[in-house]
C-alpha positions, 0 to 999 in steps of 0.5 A: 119722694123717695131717691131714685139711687137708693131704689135703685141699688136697695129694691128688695129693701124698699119692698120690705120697708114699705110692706111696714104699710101694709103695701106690696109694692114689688110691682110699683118698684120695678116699674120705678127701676125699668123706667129709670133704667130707660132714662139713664140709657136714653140720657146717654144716647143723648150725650153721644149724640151731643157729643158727636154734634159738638165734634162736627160743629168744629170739624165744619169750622176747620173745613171751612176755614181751610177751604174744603167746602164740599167736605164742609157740606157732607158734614153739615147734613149729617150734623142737621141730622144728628140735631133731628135724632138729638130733638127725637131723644130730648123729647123721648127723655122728658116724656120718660123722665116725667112718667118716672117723677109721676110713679115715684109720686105714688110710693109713700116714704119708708118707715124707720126701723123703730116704726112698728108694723101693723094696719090702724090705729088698733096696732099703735104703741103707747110709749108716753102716759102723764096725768091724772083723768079728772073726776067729773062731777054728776051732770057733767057734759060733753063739749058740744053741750057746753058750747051751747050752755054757756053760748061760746061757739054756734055751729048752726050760725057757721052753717048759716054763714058758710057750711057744717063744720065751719063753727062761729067763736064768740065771746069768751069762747073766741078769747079763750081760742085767741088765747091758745095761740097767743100762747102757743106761739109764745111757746115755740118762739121762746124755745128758739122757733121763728114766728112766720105769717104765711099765706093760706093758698099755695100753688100746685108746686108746694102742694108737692113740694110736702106730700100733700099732692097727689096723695091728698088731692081729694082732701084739700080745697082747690080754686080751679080758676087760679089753680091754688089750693087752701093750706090743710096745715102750715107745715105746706107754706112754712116748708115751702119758704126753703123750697130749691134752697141750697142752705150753709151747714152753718145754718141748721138747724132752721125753726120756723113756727106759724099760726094758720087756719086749716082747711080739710074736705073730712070726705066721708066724717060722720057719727058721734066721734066726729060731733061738736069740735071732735071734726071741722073742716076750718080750724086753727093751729100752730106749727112747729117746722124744723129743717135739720141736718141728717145725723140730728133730726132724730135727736131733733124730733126727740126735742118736738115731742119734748116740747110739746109734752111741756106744753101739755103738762102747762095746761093740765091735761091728761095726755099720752104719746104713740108710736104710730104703726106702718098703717097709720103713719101719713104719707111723707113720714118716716116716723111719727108720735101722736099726741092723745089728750084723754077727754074726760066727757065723752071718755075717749082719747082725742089727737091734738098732735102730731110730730114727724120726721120726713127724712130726705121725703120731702126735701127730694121733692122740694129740692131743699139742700145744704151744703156740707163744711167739705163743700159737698150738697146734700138733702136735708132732712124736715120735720113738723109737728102740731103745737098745737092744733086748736079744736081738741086742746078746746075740747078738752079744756072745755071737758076736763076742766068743767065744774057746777060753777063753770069752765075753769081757765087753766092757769097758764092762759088766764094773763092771755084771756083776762079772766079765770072761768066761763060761766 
């Protein structure tokens, strides 16, 4: 959630930033700033009546004392009065406070400078391109034909068992998708990142809390009857952990790294480029989640996408890095790097990862704070980033790595799987 203060003293600034996003948000800023500016003046009236209370409450007691009831009593009515108007105010400042926390839900974080503009996909910059595209042999397939041939994930069982885009693992399909998080896992800790096991429903609040609420409502699943919703990434728990967190300056950076199915509704995904693992509604992924101090959390983001790229070049994939454009950055992000791995089979790049800095956006809505060596607070800054998602690293394996004999295991993952091919 962007700050109230900053808007407020920085309105046409906020407009051309957000106009990055393709958003003329001149109307939506100041209605922000009128209903702060009602706030603001309701709060003092508030504290003058407060103030006004407290000095009669003593004046009262020193009638009293010297015995001058009858003045003591003029002051008691207008005091019981002054009580009513101060109700009138408390009730007109959180009803006002309140519309004002609602509209500022509704404004998307401000790009960073570097964010380039554009409307989709089409306008993204490719900053970052690494490996050779594999030649495959004649008959070579797409992933959801060799899921089948070889008899390593059932779409149709998961549509028995639940619904389409719910795929049952087996066998040798079910290791290889076990040894992906094993390994990456092992990735992230032996870079410094804390392993957490996290629930996979979160309250209202921490939906909030990360921007996912109200932005993504309609994309998550929800329990009406508890009110909970199922997480879409463990970016939504695992930030959570420090929501309403006063941290130390002495304890940034925090790195936390988690491993969690996802769930996404996907409303609206059809067509080819949605098949087989392409799009699912249940998958797995590994989570990078780092808390950083302002001045750091560019160098810090640096160092995700750093460490994904190593990640990357382990498995022997194809990849490339963008810059995501104003309008097709998310929500809560300030800036973004996708990752794309090049999926030989269906000749087409395929996100696998995504690396964000949220600046101030999430921590304002979190309440997530550190506390400065000169014993001032301040917002933090959060970051996450996929490490990596399962699905289309699957994918690709599955493609790139196809031979007439089989699906051979990269090398990195084969003390994990226990053997070398798929056949």
């Amino acid at each position: 959630m962007l700050q109230i203060a900053f808007i407020r003293e920085n309105q046409e600034k906020v407009i051309q930033a957000l106009a990055k996003r393709n958003l003329d948000a001149k109307d939506m800023i100041e209605t922000v700033v009128a209903l702060d500016e009602k706030r603001r003046a309701t709060q003092v009236e508030l504290d003058t009546i407060l103030a006004e209370s407290n000095k009669l409450s003593k004046d009262i007691g020193e009638l009293m004392k010297s015995g001058e009831k009858a003045k003591a009593e003029i002051l008691k009515e207008k005091s019981t009065q002054l009580r009513e108007k101060g109700k009138e105010l408390t009730e007109a400042l959180n009803v006002v406070s309140e519309e004002l926390t609602q509209e500022l839900y509704k404004l998307p974080n401000t790009p960073a400078d570097i964010v380039p503009q554009g409307k989709s996909a089409d306008d993204n910059v490719n900053v970052f391109q690494e490996g050779d595209i594999p030649v495959l042999h004649e008959g070579a397939l797409p992933h959801w034909d060799l899921i089948k041939k070889y008899d390593i994930i059932d779409f149709e069982l998961g549509t028995k068992i639940t619904a389409p885009g719910f795929p049952v693992y087996k066998g040798k399909g079910a290791k290889l998708q076990r040894a992906l998080i094993s390994y990456f896992l092992d990735k992230n800790t032996d870079a410094g990142y804390q392993e957490f096991q996290v629930p996979h429903l979160v309250n209202e609040a921490s939906g909030y809390g990360t921007g996912q609420l109200p932005d993504k409502e309609g994309q998550m699943y929800h329990d009406a009857k508890d009110d909970l919703y199922l997480i879409p990434t463990a970016e939504v728990p695992v930030t959570n952990i420090y929501r309403d967190v006063i941290l130390q300056e002495s304890e940034l950076p925090v790195m936390a790294t988690g491993y969690t199915p996802c769930f996404r509704r996907e409303a609206g995904s059809w067509g080819a480029h949605v098949r087989g693992l392409n799009r699912l509604h249940q998958f797995d992924k590994v989570e990078i989640v780092r808390i950083e101090h302002p001045d750091k959390s560019h160098e810090a983001l640096d160092g995700m996408v750093e460490h994904v790229k190593d990640i990357m070049r382990e498995l022997g994939l194809p990849f490339r890095i963008l810059r995501l454009c104003g309008g097709d950055m998310g929500f809560a992000s300030a800036l973004t790097y996708d990752f794309e791995v090049f999926s030989t089979a269906q000749d087409r790049w395929l996100e696998i990862s995504s690396v964000s800095n949220f600046e101030t956006f999430q921590a304002n809505r979190l309440k997530l704070r550190f506390k400065g060596k000169d014993g001032k607070t301040q917002l933090a800054h959060t970051l996450n980033g996929s490490s990596l998602a399962l699905p289309r690293v699957l994918a690709g394996i599955l493609e790139n790595y196809q031979t007439p004999e089989g699906i051979v295991i990269p090398e990195v993952l084969r003390k994990y799987t226990g053997f070398d091919i798929i056949n």
